[in-house]
PyMOL CGO cylinders between C-alpha atoms (Angstrom):
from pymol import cmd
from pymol.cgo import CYLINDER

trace = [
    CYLINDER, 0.00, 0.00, 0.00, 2.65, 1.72, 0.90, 0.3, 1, 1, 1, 1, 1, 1,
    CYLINDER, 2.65, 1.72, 0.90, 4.65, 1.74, -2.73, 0.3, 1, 1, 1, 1, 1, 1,
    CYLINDER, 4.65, 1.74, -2.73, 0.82, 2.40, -4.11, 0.3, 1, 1, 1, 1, 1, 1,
    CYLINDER, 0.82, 2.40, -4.11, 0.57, 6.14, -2.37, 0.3, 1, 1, 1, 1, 1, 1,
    CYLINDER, 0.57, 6.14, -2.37, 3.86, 6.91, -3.36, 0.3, 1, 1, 1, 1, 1, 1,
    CYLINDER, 3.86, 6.91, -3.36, 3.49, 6.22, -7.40, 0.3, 1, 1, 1, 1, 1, 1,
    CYLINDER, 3.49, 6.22, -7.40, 0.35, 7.73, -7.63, 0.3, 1, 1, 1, 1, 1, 1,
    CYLINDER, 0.35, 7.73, -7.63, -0.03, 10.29, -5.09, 0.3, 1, 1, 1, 1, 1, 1,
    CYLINDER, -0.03, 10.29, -5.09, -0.21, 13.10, -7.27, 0.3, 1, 1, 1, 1, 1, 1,
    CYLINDER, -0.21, 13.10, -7.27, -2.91, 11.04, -9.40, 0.3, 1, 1, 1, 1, 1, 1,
    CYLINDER, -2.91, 11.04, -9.40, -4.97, 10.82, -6.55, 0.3, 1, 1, 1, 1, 1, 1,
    CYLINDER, -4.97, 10.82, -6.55, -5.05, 14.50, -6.06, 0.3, 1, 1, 1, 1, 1, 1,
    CYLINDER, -5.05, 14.50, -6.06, -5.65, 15.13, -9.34, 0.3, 1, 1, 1, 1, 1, 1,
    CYLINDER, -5.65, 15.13, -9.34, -8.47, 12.63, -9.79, 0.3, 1, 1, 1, 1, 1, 1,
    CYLINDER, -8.47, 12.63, -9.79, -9.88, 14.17, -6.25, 0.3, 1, 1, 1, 1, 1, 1,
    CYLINDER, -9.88, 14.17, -6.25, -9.66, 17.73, -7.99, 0.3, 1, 1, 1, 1, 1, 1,
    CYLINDER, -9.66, 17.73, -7.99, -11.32, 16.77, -11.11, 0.3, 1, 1, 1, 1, 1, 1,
    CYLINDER, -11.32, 16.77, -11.11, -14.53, 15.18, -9.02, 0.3, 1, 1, 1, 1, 1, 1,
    CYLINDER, -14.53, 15.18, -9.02, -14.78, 18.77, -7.58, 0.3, 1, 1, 1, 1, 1, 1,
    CYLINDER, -14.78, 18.77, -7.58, -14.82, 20.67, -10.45, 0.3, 1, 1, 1, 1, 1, 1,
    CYLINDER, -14.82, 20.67, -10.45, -17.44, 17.80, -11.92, 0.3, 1, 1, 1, 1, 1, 1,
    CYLINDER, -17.44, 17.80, -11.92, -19.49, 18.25, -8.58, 0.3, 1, 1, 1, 1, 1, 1,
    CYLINDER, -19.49, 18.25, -8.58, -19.02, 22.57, -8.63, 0.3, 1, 1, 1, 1, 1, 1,
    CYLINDER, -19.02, 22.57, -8.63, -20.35, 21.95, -12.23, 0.3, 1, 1, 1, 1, 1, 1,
    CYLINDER, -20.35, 21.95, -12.23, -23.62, 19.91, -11.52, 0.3, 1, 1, 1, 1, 1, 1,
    CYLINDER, -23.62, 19.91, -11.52, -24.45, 22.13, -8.19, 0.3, 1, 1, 1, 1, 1, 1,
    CYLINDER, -24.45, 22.13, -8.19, -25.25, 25.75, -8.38, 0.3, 1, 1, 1, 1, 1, 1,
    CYLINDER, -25.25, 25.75, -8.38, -24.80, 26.23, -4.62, 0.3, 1, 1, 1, 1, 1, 1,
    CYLINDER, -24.80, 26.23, -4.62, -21.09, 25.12, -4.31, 0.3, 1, 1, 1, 1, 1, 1,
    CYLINDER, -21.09, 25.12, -4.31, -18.70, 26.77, -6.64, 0.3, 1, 1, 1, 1, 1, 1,
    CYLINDER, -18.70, 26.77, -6.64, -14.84, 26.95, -6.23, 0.3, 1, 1, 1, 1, 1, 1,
    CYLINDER, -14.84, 26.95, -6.23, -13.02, 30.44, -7.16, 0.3, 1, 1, 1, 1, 1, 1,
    CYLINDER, -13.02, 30.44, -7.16, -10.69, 30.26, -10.11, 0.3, 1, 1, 1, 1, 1, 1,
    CYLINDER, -10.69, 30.26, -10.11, -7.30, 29.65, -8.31, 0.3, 1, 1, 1, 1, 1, 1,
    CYLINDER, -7.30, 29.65, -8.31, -8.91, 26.36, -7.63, 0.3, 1, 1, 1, 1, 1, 1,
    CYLINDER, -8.91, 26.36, -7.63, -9.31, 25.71, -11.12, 0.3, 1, 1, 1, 1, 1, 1,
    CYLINDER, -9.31, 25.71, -11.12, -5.84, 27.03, -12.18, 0.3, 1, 1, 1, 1, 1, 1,
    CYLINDER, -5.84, 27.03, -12.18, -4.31, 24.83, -9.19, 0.3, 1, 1, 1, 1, 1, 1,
    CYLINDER, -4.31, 24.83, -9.19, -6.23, 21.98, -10.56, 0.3, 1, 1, 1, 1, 1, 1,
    CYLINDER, -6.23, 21.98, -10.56, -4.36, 22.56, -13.94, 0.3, 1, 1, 1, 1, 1, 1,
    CYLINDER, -4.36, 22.56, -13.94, -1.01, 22.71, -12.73, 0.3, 1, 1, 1, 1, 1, 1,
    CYLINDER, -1.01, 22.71, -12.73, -1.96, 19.12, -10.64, 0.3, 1, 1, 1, 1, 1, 1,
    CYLINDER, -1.96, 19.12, -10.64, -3.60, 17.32, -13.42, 0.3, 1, 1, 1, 1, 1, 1,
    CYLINDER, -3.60, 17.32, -13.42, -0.55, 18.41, -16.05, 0.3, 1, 1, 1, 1, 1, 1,
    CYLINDER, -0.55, 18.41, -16.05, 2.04, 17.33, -13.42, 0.3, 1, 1, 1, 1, 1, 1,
    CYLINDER, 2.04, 17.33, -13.42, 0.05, 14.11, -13.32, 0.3, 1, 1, 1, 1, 1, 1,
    CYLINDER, 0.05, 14.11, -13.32, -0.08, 13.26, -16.75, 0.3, 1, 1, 1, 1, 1, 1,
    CYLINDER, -0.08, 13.26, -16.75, 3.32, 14.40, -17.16, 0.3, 1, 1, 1, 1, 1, 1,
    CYLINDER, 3.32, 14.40, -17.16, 4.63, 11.88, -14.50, 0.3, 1, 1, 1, 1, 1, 1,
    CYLINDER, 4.63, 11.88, -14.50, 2.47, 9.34, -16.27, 0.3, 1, 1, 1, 1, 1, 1,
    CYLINDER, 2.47, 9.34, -16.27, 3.91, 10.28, -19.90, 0.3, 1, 1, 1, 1, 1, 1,
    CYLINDER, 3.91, 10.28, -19.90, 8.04, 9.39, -17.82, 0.3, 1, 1, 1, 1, 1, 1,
    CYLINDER, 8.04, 9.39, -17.82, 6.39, 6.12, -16.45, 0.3, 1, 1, 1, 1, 1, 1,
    CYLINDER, 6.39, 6.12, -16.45, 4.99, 5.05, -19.51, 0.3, 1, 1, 1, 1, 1, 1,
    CYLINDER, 4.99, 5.05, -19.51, 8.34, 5.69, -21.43, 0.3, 1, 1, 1, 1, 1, 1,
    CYLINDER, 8.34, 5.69, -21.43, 10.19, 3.80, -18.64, 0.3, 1, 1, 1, 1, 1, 1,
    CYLINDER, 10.19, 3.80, -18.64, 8.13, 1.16, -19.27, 0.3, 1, 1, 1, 1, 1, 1,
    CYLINDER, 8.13, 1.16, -19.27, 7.76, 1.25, -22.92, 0.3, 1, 1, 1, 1, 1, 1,
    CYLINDER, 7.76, 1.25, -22.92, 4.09, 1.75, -23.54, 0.3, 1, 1, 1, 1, 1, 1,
    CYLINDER, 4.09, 1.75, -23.54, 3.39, 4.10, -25.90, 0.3, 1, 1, 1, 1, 1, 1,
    CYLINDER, 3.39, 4.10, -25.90, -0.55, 4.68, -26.08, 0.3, 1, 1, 1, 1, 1, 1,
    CYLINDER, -0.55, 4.68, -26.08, -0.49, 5.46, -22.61, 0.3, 1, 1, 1, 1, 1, 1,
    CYLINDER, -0.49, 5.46, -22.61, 2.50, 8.25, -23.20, 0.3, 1, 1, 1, 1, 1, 1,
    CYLINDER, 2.50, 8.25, -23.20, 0.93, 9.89, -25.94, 0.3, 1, 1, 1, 1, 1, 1,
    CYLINDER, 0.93, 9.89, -25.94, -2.84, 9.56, -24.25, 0.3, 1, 1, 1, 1, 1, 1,
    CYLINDER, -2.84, 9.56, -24.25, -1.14, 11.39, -21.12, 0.3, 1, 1, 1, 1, 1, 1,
    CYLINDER, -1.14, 11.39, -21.12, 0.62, 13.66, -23.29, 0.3, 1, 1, 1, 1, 1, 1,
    CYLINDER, 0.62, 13.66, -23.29, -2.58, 15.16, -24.62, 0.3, 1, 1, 1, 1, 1, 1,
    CYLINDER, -2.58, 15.16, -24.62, -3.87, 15.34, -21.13, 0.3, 1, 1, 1, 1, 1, 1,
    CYLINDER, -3.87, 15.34, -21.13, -1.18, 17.37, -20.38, 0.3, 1, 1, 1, 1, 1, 1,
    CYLINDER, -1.18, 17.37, -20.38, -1.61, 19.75, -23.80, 0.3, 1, 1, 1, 1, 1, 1,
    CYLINDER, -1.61, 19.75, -23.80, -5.22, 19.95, -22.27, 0.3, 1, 1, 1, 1, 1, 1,
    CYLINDER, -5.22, 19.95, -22.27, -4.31, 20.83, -18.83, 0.3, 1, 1, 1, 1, 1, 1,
    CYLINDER, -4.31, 20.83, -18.83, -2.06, 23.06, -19.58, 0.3, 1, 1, 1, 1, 1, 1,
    CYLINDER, -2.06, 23.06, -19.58, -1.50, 25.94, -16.98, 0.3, 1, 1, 1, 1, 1, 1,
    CYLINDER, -1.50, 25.94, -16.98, 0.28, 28.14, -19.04, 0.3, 1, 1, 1, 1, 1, 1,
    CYLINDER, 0.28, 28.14, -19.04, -1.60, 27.92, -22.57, 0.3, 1, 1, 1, 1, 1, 1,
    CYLINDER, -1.60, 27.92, -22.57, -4.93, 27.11, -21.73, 0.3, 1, 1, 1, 1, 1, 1,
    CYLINDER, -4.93, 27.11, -21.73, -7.68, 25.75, -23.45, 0.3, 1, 1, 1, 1, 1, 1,
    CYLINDER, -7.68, 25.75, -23.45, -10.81, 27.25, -23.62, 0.3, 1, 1, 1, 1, 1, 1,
    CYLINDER, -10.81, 27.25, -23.62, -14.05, 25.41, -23.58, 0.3, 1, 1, 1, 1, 1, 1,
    CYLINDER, -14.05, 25.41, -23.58, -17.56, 25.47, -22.21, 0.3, 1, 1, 1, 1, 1, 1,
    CYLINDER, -17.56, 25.47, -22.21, -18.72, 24.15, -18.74, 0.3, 1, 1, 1, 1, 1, 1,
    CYLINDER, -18.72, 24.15, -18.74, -20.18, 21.11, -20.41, 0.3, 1, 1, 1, 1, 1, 1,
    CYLINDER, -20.18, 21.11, -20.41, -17.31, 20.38, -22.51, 0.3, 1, 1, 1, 1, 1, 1,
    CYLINDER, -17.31, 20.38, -22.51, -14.91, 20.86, -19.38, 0.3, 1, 1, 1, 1, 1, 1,
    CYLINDER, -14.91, 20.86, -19.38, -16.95, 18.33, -17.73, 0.3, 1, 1, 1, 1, 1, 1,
    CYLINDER, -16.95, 18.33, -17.73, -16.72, 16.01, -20.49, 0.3, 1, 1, 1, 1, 1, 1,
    CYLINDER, -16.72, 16.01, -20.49, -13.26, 16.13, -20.59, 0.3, 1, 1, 1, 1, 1, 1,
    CYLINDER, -13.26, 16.13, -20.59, -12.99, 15.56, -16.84, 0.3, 1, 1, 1, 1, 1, 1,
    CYLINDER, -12.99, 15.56, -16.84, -14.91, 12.33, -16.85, 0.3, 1, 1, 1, 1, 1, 1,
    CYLINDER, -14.91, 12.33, -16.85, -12.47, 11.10, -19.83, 0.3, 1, 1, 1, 1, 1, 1,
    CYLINDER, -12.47, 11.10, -19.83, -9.24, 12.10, -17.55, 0.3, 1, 1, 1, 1, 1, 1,
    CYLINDER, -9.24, 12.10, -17.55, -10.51, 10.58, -14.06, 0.3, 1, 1, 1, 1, 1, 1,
    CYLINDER, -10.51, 10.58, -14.06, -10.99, 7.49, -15.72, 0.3, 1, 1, 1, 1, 1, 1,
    CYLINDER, -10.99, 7.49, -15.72, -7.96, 7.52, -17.97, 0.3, 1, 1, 1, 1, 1, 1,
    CYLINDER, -7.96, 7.52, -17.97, -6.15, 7.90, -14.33, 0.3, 1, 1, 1, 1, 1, 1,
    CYLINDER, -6.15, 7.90, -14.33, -7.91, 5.20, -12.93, 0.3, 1, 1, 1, 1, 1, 1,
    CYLINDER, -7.91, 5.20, -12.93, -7.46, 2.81, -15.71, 0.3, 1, 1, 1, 1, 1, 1,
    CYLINDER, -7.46, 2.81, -15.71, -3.54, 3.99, -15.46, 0.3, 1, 1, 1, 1, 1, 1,
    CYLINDER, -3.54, 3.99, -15.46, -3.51, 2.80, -11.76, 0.3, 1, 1, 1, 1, 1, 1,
    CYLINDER, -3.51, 2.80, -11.76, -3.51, -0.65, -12.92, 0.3, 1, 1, 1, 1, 1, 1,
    CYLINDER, -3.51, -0.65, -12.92, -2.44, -1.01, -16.33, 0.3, 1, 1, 1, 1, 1, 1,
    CYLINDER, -2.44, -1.01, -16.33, 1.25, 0.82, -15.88, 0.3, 1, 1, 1, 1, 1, 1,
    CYLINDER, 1.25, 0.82, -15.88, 2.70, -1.49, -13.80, 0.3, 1, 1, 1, 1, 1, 1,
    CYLINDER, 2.70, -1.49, -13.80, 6.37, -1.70, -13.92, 0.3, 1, 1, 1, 1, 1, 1,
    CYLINDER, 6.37, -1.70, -13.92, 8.36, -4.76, -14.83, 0.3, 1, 1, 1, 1, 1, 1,
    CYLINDER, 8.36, -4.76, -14.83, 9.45, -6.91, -12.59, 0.3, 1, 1, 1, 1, 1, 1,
    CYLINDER, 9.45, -6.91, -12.59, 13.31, -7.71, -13.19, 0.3, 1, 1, 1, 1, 1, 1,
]
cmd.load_cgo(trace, "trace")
């Protein structure tokens, strides 16, 4: 569990940060300021980026260039924009791109 936390503790908070933007989206009452959503950006892209280095170590290419896009998207410094419903669109595609990444980039045992 241990070894778990510490490979994919910055997907966690990025996949945590995406639900709350989906949730902010879907409830009028609770909406986050925009540093959230710029902190979000800088998360998410640091994520994918770390995912694009794993999936090079361990020579899986679809993955690299899936989180490489992800990264484009997220982008903190050039940023896309898009509408509310196409933001959470694009969430839901990147939580469970994470997710699947949890347990499909597993390093090789040598």
């Amino acid at each position: 569990m241990k070894t778990f936390l510490n490979n994919n503790g910055l997907k966690l908070v990025a996949i945590a940060m995406l639900l709350g933007a989906i949730v902010s989206h879907f409830n009028a009452l609770f909406t986050l300021p925009y540093a959230y959503y710029q902190f979000m950006n800088w998360a998410v892209a640091g994520a994918a980026l770390m995912a694009v280095w794993r999936s090079y170590k361990i020579s899986k290419p679809l993955p690299m260039w899936l989180f490489a896009l992800v990264a484009v998207v997220f982008n903190p410094i050039a940023s896309i924009y898009l509408s509310a419903f196409a933001w959470q669109i694009v969430d839901i595609i990147v939580i469970v791109l994470f997710l699947i990444s949890f347990f499909a980039m597993k390093e090789k045992k040598s």
